[in-house]
N, C-alpha and C positions, 0 to 999 in steps of 0.2 A: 622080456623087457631088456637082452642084452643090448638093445642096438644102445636105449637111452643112457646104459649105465656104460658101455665105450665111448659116447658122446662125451657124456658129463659125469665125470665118475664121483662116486660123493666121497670119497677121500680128500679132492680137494677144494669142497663146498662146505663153511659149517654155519650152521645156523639154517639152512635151506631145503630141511627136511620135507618141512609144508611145500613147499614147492616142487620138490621130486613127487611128490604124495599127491598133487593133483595133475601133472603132467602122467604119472601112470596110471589114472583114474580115467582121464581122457582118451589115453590108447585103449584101455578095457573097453570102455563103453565107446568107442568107435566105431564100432558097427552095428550098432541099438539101431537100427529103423523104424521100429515095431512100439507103438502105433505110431502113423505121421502127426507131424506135427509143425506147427509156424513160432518163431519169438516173435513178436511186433514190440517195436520201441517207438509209445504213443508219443512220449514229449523227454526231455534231460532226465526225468525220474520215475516215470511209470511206463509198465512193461506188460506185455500179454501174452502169454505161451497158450495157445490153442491145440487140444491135442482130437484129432477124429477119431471117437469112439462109437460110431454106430452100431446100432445091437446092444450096446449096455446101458442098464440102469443105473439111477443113480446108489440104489443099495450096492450095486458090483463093482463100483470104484470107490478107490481108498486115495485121500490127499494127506501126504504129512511131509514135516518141515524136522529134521533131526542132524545136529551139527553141519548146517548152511545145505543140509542137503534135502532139495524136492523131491520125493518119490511118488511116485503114481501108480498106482497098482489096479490091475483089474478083473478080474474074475468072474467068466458068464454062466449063467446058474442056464443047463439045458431046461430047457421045457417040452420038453419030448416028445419035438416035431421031427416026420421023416422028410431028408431035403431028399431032393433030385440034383440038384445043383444048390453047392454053396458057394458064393460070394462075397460075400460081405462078413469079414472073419472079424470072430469072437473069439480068439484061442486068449489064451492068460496071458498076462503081460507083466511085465514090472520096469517103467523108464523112471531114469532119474535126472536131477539136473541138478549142479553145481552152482551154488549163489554163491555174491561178492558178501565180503563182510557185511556190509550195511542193506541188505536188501532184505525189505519182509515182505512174506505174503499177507496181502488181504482179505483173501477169498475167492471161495472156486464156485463156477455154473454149469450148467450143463442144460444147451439150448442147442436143436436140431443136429440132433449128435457129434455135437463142438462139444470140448469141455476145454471152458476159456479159466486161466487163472491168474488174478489180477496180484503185482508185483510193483512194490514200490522201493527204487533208492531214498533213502533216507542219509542225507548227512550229517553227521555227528555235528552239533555245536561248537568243539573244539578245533572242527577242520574246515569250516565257511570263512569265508575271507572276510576280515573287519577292517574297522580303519580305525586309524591310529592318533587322537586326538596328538595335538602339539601341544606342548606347555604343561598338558596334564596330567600327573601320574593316579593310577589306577587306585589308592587309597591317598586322600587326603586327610587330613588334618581335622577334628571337629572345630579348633577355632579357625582355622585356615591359616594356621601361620607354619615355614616353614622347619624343620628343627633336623637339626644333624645332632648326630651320634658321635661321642669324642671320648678318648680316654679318660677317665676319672684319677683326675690330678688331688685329690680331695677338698677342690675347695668347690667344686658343682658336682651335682647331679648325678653329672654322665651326659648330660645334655645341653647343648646349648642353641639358643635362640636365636633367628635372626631377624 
């Protein structure tokens, strides 16, 4: 990882820990081939990562979801057949995959040795675009009447009406 830390040295980054930490997450796993795989981006918020796993059952694969990380593990139990030729490779595997903060899985399948798994963005409430009524502030009044807040001179309140 010299080249990233000559690049960008973290002495003069702070706060950008997480971000060195998933740039050297992606060089690691740079060379994962094993098993192929597709992302399909169905629509703005749902996702399909298809990984071909031919040869396993669904007892021999493991899906989990552990600090925004997918991993996929899979493990072919022999049944102790002698090949002539193998092809279609069962060795162990373990891929992973990097989600954004708001991204959850929904559920994994396994049909014609796809194993498709479905992935949805989700936006937080506080980050969808609103709009901003004119005129009206976000707590009113129960009589509806306006009232500032003024020093207390001691002959009101504190408050005065308009």
């Amino acid at each position: 990882m010299t080249g990233l830390h000559t690049l960008f040295p973290r002495s003069s980054f702070v706060g950008f820990d997480h971000l060195f930490q998933e740039l050297e997450f992606t060089a690691k796993h740079a060379q994962d081939h094993y098993p192929p795989h597709n992302i399909i981006q169905r629509d703005d918020q749902d996702y399909l990562i298809e990984l071909a796993i031919a040869g396993f059952t669904k007892d021999e694969i493991t899906v989990e979801v552990k600090d925004r990380t997918l991993t996929v593990t899979g493990e072919h139990v022999s049944k102790g057949r002698k090949f002539i030729h193998r092809g279609i490779s069962t060795k162990k595997f373990k891929r992973t995959f990097r989600l954004s903060e708001h991204v959850n899985v929904n559920g994994a399948d396994i049909q014609d040795g796809i194993l498709a798994i479905e992935l949805q963005y989700i936006i937080p409430e506080e980050m969808r675009p609103r709009k901003i009524n004119i005129g009206q502030t976000r707590k009113q009044n129960d009589t509806n009447t306006n009232q500032l807040l003024t020093e207390n001179d001691g002959n009101h309140s504190g408050r005065t009406t308009l």
